[in-house]
N, C-alpha and C positions, 0 to 999 in steps of 0.2 A: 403501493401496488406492485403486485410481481404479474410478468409477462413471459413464457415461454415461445417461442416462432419457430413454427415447422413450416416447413416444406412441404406442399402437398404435390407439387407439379411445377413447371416452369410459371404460369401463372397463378397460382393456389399457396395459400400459407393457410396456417391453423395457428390461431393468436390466444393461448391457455392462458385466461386472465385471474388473479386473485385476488381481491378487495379485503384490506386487512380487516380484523376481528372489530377493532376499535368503530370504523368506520359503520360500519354492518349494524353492531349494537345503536349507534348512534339515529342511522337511518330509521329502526324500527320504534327507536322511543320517538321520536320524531311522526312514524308515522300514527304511534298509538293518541299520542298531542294530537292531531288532527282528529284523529277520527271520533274523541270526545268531544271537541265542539260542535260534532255533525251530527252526531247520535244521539236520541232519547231513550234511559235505560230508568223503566219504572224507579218507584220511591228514590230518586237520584235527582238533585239539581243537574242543568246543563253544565257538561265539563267535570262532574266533579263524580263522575261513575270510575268504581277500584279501575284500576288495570290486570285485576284477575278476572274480574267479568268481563272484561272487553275482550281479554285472550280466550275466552272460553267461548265466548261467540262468536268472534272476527279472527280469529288467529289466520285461518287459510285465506281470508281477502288481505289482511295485513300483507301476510307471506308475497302471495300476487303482487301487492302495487307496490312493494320494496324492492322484488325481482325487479319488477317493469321501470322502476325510474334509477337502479343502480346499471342494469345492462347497457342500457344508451353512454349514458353519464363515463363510466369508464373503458366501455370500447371506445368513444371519442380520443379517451387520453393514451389509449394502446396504441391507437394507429398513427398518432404523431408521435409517441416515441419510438413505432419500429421504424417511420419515417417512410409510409408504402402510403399510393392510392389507391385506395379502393371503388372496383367498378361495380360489383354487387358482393353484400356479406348477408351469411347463410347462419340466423342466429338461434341456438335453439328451442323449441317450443316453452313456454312456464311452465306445464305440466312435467317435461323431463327433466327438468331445474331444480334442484333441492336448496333450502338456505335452513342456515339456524342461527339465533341471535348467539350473541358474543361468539359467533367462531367464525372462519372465515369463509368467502362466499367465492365458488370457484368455477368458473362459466365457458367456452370453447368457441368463437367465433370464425367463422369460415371463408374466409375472404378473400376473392377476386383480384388480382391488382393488375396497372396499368405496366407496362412493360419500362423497363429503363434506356433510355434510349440514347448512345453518344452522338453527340450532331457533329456535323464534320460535312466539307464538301458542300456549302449553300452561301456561303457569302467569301469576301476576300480573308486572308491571301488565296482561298481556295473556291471564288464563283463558281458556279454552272456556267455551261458555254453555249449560245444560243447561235444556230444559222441565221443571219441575215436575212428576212424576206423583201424580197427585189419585187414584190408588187406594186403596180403603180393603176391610178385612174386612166383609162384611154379613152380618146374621142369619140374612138367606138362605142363602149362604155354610156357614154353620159348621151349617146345620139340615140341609142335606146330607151334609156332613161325618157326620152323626151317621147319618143314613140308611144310606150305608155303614157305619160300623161297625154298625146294627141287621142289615145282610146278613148282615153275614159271623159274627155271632151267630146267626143264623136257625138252625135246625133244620126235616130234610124230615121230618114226619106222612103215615104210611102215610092212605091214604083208603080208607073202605070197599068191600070188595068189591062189583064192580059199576057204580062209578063211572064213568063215561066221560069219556076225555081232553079237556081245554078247553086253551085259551090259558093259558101261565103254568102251567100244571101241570108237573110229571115225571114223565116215562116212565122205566123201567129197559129199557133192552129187549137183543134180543142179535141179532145181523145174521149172516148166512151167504149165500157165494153159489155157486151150483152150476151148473157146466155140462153139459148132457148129460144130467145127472140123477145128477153127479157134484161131491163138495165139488171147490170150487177152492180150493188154496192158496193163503194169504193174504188172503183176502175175509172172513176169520169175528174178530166181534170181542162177547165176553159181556159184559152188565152193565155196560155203559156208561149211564151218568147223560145225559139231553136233555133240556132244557128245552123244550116245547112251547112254538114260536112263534117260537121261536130262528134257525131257516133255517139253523141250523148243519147240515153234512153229516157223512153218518157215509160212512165209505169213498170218499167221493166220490158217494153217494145222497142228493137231498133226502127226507127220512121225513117232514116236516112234514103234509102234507096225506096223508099216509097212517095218522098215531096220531090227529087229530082222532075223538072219538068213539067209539075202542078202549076195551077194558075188558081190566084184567088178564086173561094165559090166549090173549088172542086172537093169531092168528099172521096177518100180512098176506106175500101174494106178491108183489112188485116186480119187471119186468122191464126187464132196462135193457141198452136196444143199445150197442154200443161202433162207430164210425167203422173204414174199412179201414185207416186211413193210425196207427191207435191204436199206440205204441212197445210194449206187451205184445203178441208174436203169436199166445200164446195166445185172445184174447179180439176181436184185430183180425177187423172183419165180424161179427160174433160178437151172440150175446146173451143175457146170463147173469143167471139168476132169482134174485134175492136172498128169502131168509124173514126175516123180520123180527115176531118175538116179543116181547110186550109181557109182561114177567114182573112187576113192579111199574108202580101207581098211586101218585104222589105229592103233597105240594102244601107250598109252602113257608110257617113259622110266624114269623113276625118277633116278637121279645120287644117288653115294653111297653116303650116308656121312661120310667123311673124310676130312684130310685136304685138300686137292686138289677142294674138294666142298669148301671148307672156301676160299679158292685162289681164286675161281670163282666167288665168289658173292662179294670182293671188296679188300680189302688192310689189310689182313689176313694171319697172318703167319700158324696157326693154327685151327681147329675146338674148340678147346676148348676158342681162343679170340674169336672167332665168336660167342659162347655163351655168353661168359660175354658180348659181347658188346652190345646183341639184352637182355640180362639180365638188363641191365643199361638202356638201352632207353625204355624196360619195366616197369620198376620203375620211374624212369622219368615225362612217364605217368600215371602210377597209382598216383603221388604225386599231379600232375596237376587234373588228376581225384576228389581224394578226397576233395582239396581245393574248387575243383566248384564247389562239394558237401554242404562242409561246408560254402560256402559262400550264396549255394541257401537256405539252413538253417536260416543263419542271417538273410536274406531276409523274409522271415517269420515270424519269428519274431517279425522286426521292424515293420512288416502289422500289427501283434496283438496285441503290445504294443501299438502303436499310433494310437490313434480315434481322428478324425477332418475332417472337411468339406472339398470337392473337388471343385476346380474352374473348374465348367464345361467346361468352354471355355479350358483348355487344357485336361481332357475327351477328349473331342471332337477332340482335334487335334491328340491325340494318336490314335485315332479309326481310322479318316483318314490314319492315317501312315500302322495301321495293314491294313485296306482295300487293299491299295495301295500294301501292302506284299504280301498278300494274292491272290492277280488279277495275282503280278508279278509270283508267284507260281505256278500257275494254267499255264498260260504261258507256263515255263522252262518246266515243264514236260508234257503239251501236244500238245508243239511246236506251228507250224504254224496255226493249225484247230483251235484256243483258240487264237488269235491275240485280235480277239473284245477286246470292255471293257466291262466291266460288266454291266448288266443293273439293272436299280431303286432297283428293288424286290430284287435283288441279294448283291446289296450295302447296303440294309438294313438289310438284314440277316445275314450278316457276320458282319454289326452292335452290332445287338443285342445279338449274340453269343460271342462275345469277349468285351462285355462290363465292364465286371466282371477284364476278363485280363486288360484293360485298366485304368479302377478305380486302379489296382495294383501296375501297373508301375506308375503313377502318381504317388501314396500315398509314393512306396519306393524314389523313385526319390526326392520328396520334404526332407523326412526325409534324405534322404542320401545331399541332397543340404545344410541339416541346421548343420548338422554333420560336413560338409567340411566349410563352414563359423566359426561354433561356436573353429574347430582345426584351425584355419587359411592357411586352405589347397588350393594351388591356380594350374594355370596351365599353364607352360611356353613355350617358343618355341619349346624348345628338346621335351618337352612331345609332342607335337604335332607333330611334325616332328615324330618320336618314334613309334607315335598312327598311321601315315599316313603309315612308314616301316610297320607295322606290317599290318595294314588292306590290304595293295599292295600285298604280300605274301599272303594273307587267300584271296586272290581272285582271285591272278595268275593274276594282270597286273600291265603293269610298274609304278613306282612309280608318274612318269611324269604325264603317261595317269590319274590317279587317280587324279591326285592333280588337273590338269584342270577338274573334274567332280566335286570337291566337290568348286572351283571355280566358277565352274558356274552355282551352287546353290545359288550363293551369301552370302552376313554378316549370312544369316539364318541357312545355311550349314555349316559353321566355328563354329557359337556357338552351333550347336548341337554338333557337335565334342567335341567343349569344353566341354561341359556339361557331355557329357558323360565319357572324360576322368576325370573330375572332381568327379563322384560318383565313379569310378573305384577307386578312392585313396580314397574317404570317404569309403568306403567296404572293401580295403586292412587296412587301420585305425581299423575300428571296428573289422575284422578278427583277424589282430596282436594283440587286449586287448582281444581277448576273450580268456578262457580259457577250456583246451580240459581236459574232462574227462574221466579216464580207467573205 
């Protein structure tokens, strides 16, 4: 095989391959063997039809599938002897491909590669150097802690009839809105729990300054105009009286704290284990905290220490991914009105605002990829398995359900996995050499 390597760009070569004469001829008797076993050619036994009729009939399929299984076969062997990674190669179509037997077959492949990168400045004699963080748990800290769980122990004590609504109280109340002097669909909602003082809305009505003062029984009137330009045309221009019924007075009861609260909230002999134990899983996380800290620090870093060219084509793919984040986001938090997908204008602008992030992740990812190579850092089944426990948990579904989704993402979905569990240990590496300064 002869191989010529151009330059097409800092990340671009052009890899002019030639597959000698020998080899070529060899393929195509090879291919025309097969194709008499597979073909029935009148008054001919199977197999045993000329090879002038076969070429007379099949020559251009021949041609085809000796292209198709020589191009792979020897761009494989080009690119481990230019000794390049390739991130995407641009091969060119059959139809612009010419071969002929006994001569030699000469093909142009266009390939992508991964940048070369020297590593330098991530572990000894030359660590990264990390600030100390001097954060510590405080009794303040962990007395809050407990404040919460006294909440969410709390119990709501009806108040005596009579009472009138204050701050910090609860109303039970139930909202209806009528147009006309007729219910409106969809404005009516019973027995919903408000915390007075809240400013939370109920239907999109502030009630606050209207249960101030209320006494169970009492029904307040609400009228509340709507704009012309309002997306509902029933209500556009419009202006629809809400009743709002205070059916329950509440007030909330926090338990004392003691041990009998320690008993209540789990498997607590006393108040005082009930601290150290919400002291420990505070600390816990502050350790978990500062390490993300310190690892988003690395990360930094290794962006400003390494300058090198970006293979756009994975740019490109990162941005799709953020896109895709980005759409599903939008999504999750405004439900079913937000299904669409996003249109052009909108996929380009979330483009070009996170280009910056996407040149980032790239740039770490490569360095953290040659980190993991250059440590001989690999990734095995328990890691993956391991990575899959872990992502199942941080998603709240079963382990099963997860594993048929990144299944049936296909090979593509597995090796991002990999990849990413693969910088996870290139980053815990660099983590572990660095050293923390007081």
């Amino acid at each position: 095989m002869k191989m010529e390597v151009t330059e097409l760009g800092p990340m671009k070569r052009a890899l002019k391959i030639e597959v000698p004469a020998d080899e070529v001829t060899q393929r195509f008797s090879q291919a025309y063997v097969e194709l008499n076993r597979q073909v029935r050619i009148p008054g001919f036994r199977p197999g045993k039809a000329p090879r002038a009729i076969l070429e007379q009939r099949y020559a251009k399929t021949v041609e085809e599938n000796v292209i198709r299984n020589l191009i792979p076969d020897y761009y494989d062997q080009a690119i481990k002897e230019a000794g390049i990674s390739p991130v995407v190669v641009e091969i060119p179509p059959l139809d612009r491909v010419k071969i002929q037997r006994d001569s030699p077959f000469t093909f142009t492949a266009t390939v992508e590669i991964k940048p070369t990168i020297e590593l330098r400045e991530y572990k000894a004699p030359n660590p990264i150097t990390l600030k100390e963080d001097a954060r510590t748990v405080s009794d303040d800290q962990v007395d809050r802690a407990l404040e919460v769980l006294r909440e969410q122990q709390a119990q709501l004590d009806a108040l005596p009839v009579g009472t009138a609504l204050a701050e910090d109280h609860y109303a039970v109340v139930s909202l209806e809105g009528f147009l006309d002097g007729n219910s409106l669909e969809g404005t009516k909602k019973e027995g919903h729990l408000h915390k007075v003082g809240s400013k939370a809305p109920l239907l999109g009505i502030e009630i606050d300054t209207h249960l101030v003062g209320k006494t169970e029984g009492d029904v307040v009137e609400i009228d509340q105009p709507y704009p012309a330009g309002h997306p509902d045309p029933r209500v556009a221009g419009k202006t629809v009286r809400f009743r709002l019924n205070v059916t329950a007075v509440k007030q909330k009861k926090l338990p004392a704290l003691d041990d009998e609260f320690a008993k209540d909230c789990g498997p607590y002999a006393s108040l005082q284990e009930l601290k150290d134990k919400l002291r420990g899983q505070m600390e816990q996380a502050l350790k978990r905290d500062v390490e993300e800290a310190h690892k988003d620090t690395i990360l930094s870093r290794l962006a400003e220490v390494y300058q090198f060219d970006l293979p756009e084509s994975m740019v490109e793919r990162e941005l799709d991914t953020i896109v895709r984040q980005k759409i599903q986001e939008r999504q999750r938090v405004q439900g079913a009105d937000s299904a669409r997908g996003a249109d052009a204008e909108e996929v380009k602008q979330i483009r070009e605002d996170h280009r910056d992030a996407a040149n980032r992740r790239v740039k770490v990812g490569l360095i953290l990829e040659a980190i993991a190579e250059k440590e001989g850092l690999s990734v095995s089944e328990d890691d993956l398995n391991n990575e899959v426990t872990r992502l199942a948990s941080e998603l709240r579904v079963p382990v099963g359900e997860l594993v048929k989704m990144i299944q049936a993402g296909g090979r593509e979905s597995i090796e991002k996995l990999r990849t990413k569990i693969l910088a996870d240990k290139a980053l815990d590496f660099v983590y572990r050499e660095a050293v923390i300064q007081s």
